[in-house]
C-alpha positions in Angstrom: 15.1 24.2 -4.7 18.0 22.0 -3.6 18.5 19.0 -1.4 18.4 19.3 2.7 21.7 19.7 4.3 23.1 16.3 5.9 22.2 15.7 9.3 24.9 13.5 11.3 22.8 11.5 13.5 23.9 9.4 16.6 23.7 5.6 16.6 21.2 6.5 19.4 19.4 8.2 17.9 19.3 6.3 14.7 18.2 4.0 17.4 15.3 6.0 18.7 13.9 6.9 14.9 14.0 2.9 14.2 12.3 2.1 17.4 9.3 4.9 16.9 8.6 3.5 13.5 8.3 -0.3 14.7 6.4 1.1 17.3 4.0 3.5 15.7 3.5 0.4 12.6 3.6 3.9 10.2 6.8 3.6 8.7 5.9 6.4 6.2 4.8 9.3 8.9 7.7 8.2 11.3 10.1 9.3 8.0 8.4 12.2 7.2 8.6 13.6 11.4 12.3 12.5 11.1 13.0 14.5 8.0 14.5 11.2 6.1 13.9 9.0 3.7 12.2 5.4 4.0 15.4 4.1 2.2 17.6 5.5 4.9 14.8 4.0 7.8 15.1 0.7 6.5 18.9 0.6 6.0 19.1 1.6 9.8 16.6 -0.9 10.7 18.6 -3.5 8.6 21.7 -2.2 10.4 20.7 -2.7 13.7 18.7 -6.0 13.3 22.8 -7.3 11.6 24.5 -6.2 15.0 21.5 -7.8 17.1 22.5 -10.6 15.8 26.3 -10.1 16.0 25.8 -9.3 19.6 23.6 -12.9 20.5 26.5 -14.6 18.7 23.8 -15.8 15.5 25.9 -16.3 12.7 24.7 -15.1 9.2 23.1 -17.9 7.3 24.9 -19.2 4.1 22.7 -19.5 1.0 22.3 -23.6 0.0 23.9 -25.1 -2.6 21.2 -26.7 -5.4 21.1 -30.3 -5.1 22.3 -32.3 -7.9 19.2 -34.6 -9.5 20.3 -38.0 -10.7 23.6 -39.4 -10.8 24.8 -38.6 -13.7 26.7 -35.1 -12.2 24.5 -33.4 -14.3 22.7 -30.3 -12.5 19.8 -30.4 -15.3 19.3 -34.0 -15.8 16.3 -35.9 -14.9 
């Protein structure tokens, strides 16, 4: 029993897969239709949520420095 063959799928219909399963709320039964793994659902979904926001010009946010407690430069002091 080996693995499936790879199926090249267009951005469309990546598209179309991602859309059914944010639809349906069944993320699970969308994947098994689709014959793919959740994995691959949700790294399409992340995919086209990143250019969304490419295309509306939102720029990716930039995790926060910790800030510094006292004065003494010290990042554990109290």
């Amino acid at each position: 029993m080996g693995r499936k063959p790879r199926v090249d799928r267009t951005p469309e219909e990546k598209w179309q897969i991602v859309q059914e399963g944010k639809k349906s709320g069944n993320v699970s039964e969308t994947c098994r239709r689709n014959g793919i793994a959740q994995t691959l659902y949700y790294r399409w979904k992340d995919e086209a949520e990143q250019g969304a926001k490419a295309a509306l010009g939102v720029k990716a946010l930039r995790p926060r420095k910790p800030k510094r407690i006292g004065g003494s430069g010290s990042w554990n002091a109290r």
